[in-house]
C-alpha positions as CSV (number, residue, x, y, z in Angstrom):
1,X,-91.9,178.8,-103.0
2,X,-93.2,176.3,-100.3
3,X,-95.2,174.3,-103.1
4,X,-91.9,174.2,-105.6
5,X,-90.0,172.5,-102.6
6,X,-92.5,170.3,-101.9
7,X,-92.7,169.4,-105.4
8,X,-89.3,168.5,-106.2
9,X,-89.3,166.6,-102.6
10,X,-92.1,164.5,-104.2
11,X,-89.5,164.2,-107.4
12,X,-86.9,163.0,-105.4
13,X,-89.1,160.1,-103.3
14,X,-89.9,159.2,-106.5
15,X,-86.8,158.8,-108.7
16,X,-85.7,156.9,-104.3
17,X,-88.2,154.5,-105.0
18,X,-87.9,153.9,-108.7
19,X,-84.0,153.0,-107.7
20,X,-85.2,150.6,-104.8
21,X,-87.6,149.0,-107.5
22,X,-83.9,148.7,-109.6
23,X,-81.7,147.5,-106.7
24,X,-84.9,144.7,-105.9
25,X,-84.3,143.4,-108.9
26,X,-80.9,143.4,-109.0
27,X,-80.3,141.4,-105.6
28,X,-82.6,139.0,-106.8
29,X,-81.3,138.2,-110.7
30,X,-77.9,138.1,-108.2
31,X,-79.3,135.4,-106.1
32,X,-81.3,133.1,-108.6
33,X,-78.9,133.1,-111.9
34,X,-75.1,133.6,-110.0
35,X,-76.0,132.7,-106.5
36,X,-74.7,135.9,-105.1
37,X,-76.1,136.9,-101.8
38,X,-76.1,140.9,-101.3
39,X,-76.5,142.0,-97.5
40,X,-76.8,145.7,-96.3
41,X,-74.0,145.8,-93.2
42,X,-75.3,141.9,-92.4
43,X,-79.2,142.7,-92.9
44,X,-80.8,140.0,-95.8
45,X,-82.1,141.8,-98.8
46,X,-83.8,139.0,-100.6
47,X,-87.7,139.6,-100.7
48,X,-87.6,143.1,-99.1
49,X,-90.1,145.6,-100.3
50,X,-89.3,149.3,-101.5
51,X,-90.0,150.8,-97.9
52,X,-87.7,148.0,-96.1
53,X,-84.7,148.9,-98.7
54,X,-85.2,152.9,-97.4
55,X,-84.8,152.1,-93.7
56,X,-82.2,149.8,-94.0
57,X,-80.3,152.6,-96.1
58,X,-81.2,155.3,-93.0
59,X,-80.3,152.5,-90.7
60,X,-76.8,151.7,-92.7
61,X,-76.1,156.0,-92.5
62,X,-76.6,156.0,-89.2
63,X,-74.6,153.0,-88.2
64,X,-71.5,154.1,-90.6
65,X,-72.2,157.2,-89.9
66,X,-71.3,158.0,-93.6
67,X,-74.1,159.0,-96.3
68,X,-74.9,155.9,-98.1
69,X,-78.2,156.3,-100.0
70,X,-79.9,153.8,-102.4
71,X,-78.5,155.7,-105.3
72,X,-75.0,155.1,-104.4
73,X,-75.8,151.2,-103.6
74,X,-77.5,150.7,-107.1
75,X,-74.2,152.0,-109.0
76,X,-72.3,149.5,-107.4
77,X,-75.1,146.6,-107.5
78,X,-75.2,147.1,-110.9
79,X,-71.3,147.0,-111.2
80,X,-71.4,143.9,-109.4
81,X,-74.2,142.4,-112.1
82,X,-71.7,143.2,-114.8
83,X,-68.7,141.6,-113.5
84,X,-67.7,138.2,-113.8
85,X,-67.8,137.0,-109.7
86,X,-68.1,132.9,-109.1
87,X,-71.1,132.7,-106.2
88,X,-70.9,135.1,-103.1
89,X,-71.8,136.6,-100.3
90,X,-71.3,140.0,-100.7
91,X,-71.9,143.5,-97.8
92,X,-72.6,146.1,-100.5
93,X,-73.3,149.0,-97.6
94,X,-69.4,147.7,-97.1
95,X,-68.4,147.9,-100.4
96,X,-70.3,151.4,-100.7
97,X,-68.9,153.0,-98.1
98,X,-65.4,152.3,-99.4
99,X,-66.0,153.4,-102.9
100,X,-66.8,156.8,-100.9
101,X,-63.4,156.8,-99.7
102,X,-61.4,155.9,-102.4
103,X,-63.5,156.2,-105.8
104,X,-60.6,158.9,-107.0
105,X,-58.7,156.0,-107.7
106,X,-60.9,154.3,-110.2
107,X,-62.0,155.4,-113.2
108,X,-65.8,153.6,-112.9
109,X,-68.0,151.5,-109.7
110,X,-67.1,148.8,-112.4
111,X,-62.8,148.7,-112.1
112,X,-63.5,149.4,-108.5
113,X,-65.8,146.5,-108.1
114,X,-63.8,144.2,-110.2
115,X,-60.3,145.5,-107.9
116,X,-62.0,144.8,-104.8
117,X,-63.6,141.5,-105.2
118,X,-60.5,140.2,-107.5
119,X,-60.0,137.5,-104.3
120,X,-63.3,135.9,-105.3
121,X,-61.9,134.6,-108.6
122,X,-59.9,132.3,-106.1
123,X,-62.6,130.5,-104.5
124,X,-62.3,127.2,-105.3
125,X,-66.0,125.7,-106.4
126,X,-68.4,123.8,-103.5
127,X,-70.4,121.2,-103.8
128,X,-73.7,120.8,-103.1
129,X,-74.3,119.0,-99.5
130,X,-77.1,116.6,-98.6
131,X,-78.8,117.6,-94.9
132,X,-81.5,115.8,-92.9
133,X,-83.1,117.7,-89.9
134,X,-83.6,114.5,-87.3
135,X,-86.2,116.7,-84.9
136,X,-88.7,118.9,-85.9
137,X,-88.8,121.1,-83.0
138,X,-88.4,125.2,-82.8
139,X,-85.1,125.1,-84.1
140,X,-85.8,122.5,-86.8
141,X,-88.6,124.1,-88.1
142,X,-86.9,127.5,-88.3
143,X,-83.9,125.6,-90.1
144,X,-85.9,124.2,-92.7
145,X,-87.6,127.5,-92.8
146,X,-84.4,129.3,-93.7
147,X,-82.7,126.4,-95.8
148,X,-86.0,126.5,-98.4
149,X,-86.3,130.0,-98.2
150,X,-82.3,130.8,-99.2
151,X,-82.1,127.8,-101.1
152,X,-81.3,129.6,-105.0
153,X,-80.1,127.7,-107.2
154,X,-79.0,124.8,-104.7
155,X,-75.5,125.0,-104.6
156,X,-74.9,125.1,-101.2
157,X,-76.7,123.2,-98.4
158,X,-80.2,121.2,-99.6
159,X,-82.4,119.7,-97.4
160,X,-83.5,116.6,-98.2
161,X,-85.5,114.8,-95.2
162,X,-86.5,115.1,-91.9
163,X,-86.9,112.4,-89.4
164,X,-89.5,112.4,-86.8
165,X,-91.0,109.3,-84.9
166,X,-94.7,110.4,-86.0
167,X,-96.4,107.7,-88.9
168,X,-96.5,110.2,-91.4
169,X,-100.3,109.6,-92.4
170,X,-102.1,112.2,-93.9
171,X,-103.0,113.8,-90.6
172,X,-99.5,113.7,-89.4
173,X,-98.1,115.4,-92.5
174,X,-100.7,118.2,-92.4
175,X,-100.0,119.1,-89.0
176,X,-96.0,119.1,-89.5
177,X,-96.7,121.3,-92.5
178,X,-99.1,123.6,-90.4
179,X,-96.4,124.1,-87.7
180,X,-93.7,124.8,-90.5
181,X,-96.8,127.6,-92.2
182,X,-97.6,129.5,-88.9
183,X,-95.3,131.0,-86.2
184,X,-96.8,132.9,-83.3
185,X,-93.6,134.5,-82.6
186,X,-91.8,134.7,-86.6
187,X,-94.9,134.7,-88.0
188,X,-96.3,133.3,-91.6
189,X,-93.9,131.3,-93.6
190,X,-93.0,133.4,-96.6
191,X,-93.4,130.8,-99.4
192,X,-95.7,127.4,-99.8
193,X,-96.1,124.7,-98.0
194,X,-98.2,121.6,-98.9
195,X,-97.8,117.5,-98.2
196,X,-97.7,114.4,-101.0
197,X,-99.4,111.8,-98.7
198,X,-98.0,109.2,-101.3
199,X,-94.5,109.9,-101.1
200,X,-94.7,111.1,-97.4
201,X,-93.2,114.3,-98.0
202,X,-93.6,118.2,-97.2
203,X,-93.7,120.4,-100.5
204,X,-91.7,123.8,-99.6
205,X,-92.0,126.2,-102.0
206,X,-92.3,123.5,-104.7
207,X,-89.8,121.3,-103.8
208,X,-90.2,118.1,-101.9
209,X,-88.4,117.4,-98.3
210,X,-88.7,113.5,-97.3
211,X,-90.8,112.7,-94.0
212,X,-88.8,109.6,-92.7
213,X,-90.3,108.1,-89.5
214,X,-87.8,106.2,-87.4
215,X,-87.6,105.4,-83.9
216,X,-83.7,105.0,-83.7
217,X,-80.7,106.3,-86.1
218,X,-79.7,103.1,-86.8
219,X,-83.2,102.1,-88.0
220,X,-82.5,104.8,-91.4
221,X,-81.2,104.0,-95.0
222,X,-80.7,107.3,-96.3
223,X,-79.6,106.5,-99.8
224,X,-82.8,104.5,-100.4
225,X,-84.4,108.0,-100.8
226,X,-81.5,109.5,-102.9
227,X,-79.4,110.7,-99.8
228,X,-75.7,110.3,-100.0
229,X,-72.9,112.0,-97.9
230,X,-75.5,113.8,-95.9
231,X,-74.8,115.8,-92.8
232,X,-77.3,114.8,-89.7
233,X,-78.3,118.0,-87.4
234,X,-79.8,116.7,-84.8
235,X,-82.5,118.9,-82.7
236,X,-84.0,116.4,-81.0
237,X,-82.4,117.4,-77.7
238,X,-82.3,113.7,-77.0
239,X,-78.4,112.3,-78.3
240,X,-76.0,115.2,-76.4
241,X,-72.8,113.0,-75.9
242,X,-70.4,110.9,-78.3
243,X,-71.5,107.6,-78.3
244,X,-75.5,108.6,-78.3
245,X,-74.6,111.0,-81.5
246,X,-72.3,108.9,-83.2
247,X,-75.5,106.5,-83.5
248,X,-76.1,108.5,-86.9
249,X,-72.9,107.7,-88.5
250,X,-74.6,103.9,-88.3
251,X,-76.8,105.6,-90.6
252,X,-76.2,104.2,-94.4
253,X,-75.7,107.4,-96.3
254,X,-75.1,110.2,-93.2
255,X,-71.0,111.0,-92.9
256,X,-71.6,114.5,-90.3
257,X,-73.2,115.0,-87.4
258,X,-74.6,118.6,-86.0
259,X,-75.9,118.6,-83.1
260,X,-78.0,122.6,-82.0
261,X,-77.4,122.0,-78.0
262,X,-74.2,121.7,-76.0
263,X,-72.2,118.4,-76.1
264,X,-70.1,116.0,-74.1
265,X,-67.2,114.7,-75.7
266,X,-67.4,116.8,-78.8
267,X,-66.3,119.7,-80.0
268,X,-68.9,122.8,-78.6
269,X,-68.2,125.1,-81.4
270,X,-69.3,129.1,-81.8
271,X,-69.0,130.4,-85.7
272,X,-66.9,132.6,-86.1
273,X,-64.9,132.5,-82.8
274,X,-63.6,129.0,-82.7
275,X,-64.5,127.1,-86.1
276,X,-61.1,127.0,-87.2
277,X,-60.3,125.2,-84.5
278,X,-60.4,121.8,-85.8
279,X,-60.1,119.9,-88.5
280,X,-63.5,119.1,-90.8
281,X,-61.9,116.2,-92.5
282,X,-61.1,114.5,-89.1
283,X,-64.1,115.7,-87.3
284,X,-67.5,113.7,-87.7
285,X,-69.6,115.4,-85.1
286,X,-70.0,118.7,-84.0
287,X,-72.1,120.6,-81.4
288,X,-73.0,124.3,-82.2
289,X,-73.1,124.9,-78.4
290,X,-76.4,127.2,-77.0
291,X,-77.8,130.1,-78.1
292,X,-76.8,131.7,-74.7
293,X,-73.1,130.6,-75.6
294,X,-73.5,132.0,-78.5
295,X,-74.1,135.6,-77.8
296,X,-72.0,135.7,-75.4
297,X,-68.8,134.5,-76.5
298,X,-68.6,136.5,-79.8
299,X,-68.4,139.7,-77.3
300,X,-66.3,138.3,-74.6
301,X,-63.9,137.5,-77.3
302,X,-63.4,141.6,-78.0
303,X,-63.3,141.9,-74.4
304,X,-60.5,139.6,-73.6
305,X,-58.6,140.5,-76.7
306,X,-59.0,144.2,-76.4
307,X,-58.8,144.7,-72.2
308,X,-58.3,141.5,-70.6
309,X,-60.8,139.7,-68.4
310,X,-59.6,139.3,-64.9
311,X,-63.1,137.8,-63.6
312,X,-67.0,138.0,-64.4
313,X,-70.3,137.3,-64.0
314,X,-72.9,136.1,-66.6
315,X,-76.3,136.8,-65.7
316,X,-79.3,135.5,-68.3
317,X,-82.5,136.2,-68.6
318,X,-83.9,134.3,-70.7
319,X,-87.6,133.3,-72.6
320,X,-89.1,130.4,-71.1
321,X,-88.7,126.7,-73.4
322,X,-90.9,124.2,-73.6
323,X,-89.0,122.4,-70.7
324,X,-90.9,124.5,-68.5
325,X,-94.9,123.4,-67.9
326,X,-97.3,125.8,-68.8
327,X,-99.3,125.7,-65.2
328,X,-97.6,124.4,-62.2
329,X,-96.4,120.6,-61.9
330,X,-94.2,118.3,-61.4
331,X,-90.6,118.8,-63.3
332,X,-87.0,116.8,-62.0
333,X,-85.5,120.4,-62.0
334,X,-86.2,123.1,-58.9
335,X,-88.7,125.6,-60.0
336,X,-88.9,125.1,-63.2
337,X,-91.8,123.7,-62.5
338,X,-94.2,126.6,-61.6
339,X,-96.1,128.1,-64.5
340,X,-93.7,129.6,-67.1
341,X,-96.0,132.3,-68.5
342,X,-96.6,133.8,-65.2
343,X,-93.5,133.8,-63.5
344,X,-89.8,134.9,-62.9
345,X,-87.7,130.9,-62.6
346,X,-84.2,131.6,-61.2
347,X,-82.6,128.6,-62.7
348,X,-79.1,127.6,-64.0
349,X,-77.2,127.5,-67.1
350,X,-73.7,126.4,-67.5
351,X,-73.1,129.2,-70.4
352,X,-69.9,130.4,-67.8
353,X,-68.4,127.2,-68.1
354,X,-69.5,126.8,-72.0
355,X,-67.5,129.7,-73.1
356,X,-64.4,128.6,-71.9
357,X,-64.8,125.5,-74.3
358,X,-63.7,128.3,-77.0
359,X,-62.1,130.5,-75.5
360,X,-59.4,128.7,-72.9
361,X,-58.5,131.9,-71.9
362,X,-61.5,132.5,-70.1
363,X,-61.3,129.2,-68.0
364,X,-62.5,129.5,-64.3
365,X,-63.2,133.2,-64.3
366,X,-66.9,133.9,-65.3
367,X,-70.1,132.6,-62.9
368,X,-73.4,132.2,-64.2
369,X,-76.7,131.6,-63.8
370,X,-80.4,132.7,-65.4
371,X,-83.9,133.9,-65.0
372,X,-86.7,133.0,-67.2
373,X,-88.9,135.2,-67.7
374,X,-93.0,134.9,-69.1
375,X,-91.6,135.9,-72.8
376,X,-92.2,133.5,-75.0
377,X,-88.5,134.3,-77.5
378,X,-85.8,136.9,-77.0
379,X,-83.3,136.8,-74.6
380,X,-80.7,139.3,-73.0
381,X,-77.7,138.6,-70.9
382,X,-76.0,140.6,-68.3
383,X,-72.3,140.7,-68.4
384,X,-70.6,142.6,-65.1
385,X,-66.5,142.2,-65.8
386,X,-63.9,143.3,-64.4
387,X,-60.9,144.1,-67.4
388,X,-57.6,144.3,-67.3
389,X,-57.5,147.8,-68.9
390,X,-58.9,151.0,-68.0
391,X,-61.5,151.9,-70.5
392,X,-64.8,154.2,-70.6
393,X,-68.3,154.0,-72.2
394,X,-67.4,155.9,-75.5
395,X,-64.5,153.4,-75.8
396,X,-65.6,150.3,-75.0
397,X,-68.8,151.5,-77.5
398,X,-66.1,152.7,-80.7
399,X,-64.3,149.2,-79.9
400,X,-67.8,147.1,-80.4
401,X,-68.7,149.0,-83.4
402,X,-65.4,148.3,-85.1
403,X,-65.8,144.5,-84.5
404,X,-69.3,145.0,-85.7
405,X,-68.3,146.7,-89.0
406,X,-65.3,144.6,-89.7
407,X,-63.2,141.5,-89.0
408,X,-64.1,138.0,-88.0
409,X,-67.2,139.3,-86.1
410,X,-69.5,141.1,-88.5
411,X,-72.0,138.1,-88.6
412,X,-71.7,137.4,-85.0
413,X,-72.4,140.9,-83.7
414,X,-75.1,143.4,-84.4
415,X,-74.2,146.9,-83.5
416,X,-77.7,148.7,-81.6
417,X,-78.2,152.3,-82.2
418,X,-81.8,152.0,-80.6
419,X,-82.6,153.6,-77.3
420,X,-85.9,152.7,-77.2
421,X,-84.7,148.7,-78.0
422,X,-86.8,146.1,-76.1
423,X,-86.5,142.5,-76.2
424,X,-89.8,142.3,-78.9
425,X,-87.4,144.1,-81.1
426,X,-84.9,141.8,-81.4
427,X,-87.1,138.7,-83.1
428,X,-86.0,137.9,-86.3
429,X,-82.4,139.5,-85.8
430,X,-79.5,137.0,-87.8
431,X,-76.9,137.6,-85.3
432,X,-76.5,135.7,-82.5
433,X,-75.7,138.6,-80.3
434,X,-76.9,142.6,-80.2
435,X,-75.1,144.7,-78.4
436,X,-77.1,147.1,-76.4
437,X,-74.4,150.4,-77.2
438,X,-77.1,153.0,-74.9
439,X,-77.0,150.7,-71.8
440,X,-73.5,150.5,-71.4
441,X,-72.1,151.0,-68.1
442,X,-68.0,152.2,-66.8
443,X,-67.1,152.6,-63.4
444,X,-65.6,155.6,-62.3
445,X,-61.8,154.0,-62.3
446,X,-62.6,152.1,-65.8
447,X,-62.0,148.5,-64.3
448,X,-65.4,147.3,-64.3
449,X,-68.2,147.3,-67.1
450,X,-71.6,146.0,-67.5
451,X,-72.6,144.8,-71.0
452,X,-76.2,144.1,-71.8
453,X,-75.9,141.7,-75.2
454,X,-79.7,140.9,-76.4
455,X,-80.3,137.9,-78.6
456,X,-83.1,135.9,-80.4
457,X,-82.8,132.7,-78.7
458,X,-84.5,131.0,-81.5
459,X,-83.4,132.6,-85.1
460,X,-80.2,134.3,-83.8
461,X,-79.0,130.7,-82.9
462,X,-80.8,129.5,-86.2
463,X,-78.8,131.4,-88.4
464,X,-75.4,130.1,-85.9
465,X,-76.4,126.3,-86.7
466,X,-76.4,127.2,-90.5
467,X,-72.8,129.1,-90.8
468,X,-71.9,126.3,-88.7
469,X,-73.4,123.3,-90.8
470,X,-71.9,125.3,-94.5
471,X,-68.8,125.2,-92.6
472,X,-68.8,121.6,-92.0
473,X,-70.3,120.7,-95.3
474,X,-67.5,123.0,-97.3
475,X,-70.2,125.1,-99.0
476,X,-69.0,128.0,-97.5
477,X,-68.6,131.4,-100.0
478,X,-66.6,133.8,-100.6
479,X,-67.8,136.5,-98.6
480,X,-66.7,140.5,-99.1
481,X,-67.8,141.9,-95.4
């Protein structure tokens, strides 16, 4: 008896992986011939292996708290192969879990499929934009990473050049495209990289990205290398106000500006809570704000529209930045100059005062400051409110989930089952903010709540500047989430 069981278990892990090996394929013939992007409740499925498409389905169970296996997700992968959809960016654990519900009303995954996404057909067509990374720091490097890596067939955002002030000689172009190949935190680039000394470019995965050297903006003809319309994001950390970042508009060939820090005198924008909030066509430059901002504000904006916030406190601890000095020196700030990697800096962040910039509501109620700590990426913040609403853990836990399942949210918030979670187990997460559900707190009369919201301070805030930029450029999708 015990050896027929364990046979037809080996029969059934079989005819699982044979239908992962199906779904692989599917998500990628999706991506490369109609440019649409399938996600599993907001987890990438493009070059996943057989064993990373089982534990996302055991993850996506678990989250929903619904049974969603791969052979349910194939059915309507396949469906969505079949019909006729313009690009996309599609949550097929979504679209699953509702064909569970309400599959006695079609007669196929196919009519359901074709029902359900029949808004797509809408979406008026994008055009391709022109970007150029000016910086090649962290964050640039894990922009370009992601730009060539999603890239398809193009239609969306294409990278075109990147500016640093380096001669870009053949040892300057090898070490630019050694940096971009290894990652001691993210690890080995997943593709090819390789330099053209004679055109001064790096060649990721095949295609060629300009190496422009410049000291100033101003200095740059763009459309000498083919680059028209092109929007600038600008890592450098060096142009943070107006009149510094309006320096690439001078720029022959650059019409946007993005800059991945906070700004003075532009708008500090967080996707998905306050893009909408001004116009694209009237609005050359743009800041996506901090990473700190951006994991924070995505959950204070549940909190303030759910319960209210009366008042706060924001407390960040945070990975140390290359700011800080490796062993002790001098450094114009207080204590940030002792040696990062061996201590505990209290130092401060103005991500209280930030969030306010998009959410008004919140306007002279939070205080903030941080610790970094000797990690070298992933960051967690410390939100003690007091609400307006009495609430308790398993509320204030059901409301998160909801944002995290549907609404404006989804991207912005990840939804943590984990009660083992630690902050090496957050690098590489999309969203800009992970809500820690087990360490939750509620005082006794519901007023007051602690929130511990985790975040990758590099990709989480990454994958921010992107929705941000296809925003901006008008590239955006039609997304089913």
């Amino acid at each position: 008896m015990e050896n027929n069981l364990y046979e037809k278990e080996l029969a059934f892990q079989a005819d699982r992986r044979k239908a992962c090996v199906e779904f692989i394929k599917i998500v990628n013939d999706l991506w490369y011939d109609k440019s649409i992007e399938l996600v599993l409740f907001r987890n990438q499925l493009i070059d996943r292996s057989v064993s990373d498409i089982i534990n996302l389905h055991e993850y996506a169970a678990k989250f929903v708290e619904k049974p969603i296996n791969i052979f349910d997700t194939v059915e309507i992968a396949r469906a969505i192969l079949t019909a006729d959809l313009p690009p996309a960016r599609i949550d097929i654990g979504k679209l699953t879990y509702e064909f569970h519900l309400e599959d006695n009303k079609y007669n196929d995954s196919l009519s359901f499929v074709v029902d359900k996404l029949k808004d797509a057909k809408e979406n008026k067509g994008i055009q391709p934009k022109d970007v150029v990374l000016y910086g090649f720091g962290r964050i640039g490097r894990l922009l370009a990473r992601e730009l060539m890596a999603k890239i398809g067939k193009g239609q969306q955002l294409r990278l075109k050049a990147i500016v640093t002030r380096d001669k870009n000689d053949e040892a300057s172009l090898e070490k630019r495209a050694s940096l971009l190949r290894l990652d001691s935190i993210h690890g080995d680039f997943e593709g090819s990289v390789g330099i053209d000394v004679e055109s001064e470019s790096l060649i990721i995965n095949g295609s060629a990205v300009r190496m422009i050297s410049a000291a100033q903006p101003e200095d740059i003809d763009y459309t000498q290398y083919g680059i028209n319309d092109a929007l600038v994001i600008d890592n450098t950390g060096v142009f943070k106000d107006e009149a510094a970042l309006s320096r690439h508009l001078k720029s022959k060939g650059a019409t946007k500006v993005l800059l991945t820090a906070p700004g003075k005198g532009v708008p500090n924008v967080v996707y998905g809570v306050n893009h909408d909030d001004y116009n694209i066509d009237e609005t050359p430059i743009w800041s996506a704000a901090s990473c700190t901002t951006n994991a924070i504000t995505p959950i204070l904006a549940v909190v303030e529209e759910e319960l209210g916030v009366v008042k706060g406190h924001l407390e960040t601890i945070h990975a140390y930045t290359n700011d800080q000095n490796l062993v002790d020196n001098m450094h114009k700030k207080y204590r940030r100059g002792r040696a990062a990697a061996l201590n505990m800096v209290i130092t401060e962040t103005g991500a209280g005062s930030a969030v306010a910039k998009a959410l008004p509501s919140l306007a002279g109620k939070l205080t903030s400051n941080a610790i970094r700590v000797p990690v070298p990426n992933g960051s967690l913040v410390v939100l003690n409110l007091e609400v307006g609403k009495q609430t308790s853990i398993e509320d204030l836990n059901r409301m998160m989930k909801q944002y995290a399942l549907e609404g404006e949210l989804v991207e912005q918030i990840k939804y943590s089952l984990n009660n083992e979670l630690v902050s090496s187990d957050i690098v590489g997460t999309s969203a800009p903010a992970i809500y820690d559900s087990n360490a939750t707190i509620v005082s006794a009369d519901g007023k007051n709540i602690v929130l511990y919201i985790w975040y990758d301070n590099e990709y989480g805030y990454s994958h921010q500047v992107i929705r941000l930029a296809k925003h901006i450029a008008k590239v955006r999708r039609y997304i089913y989430y």
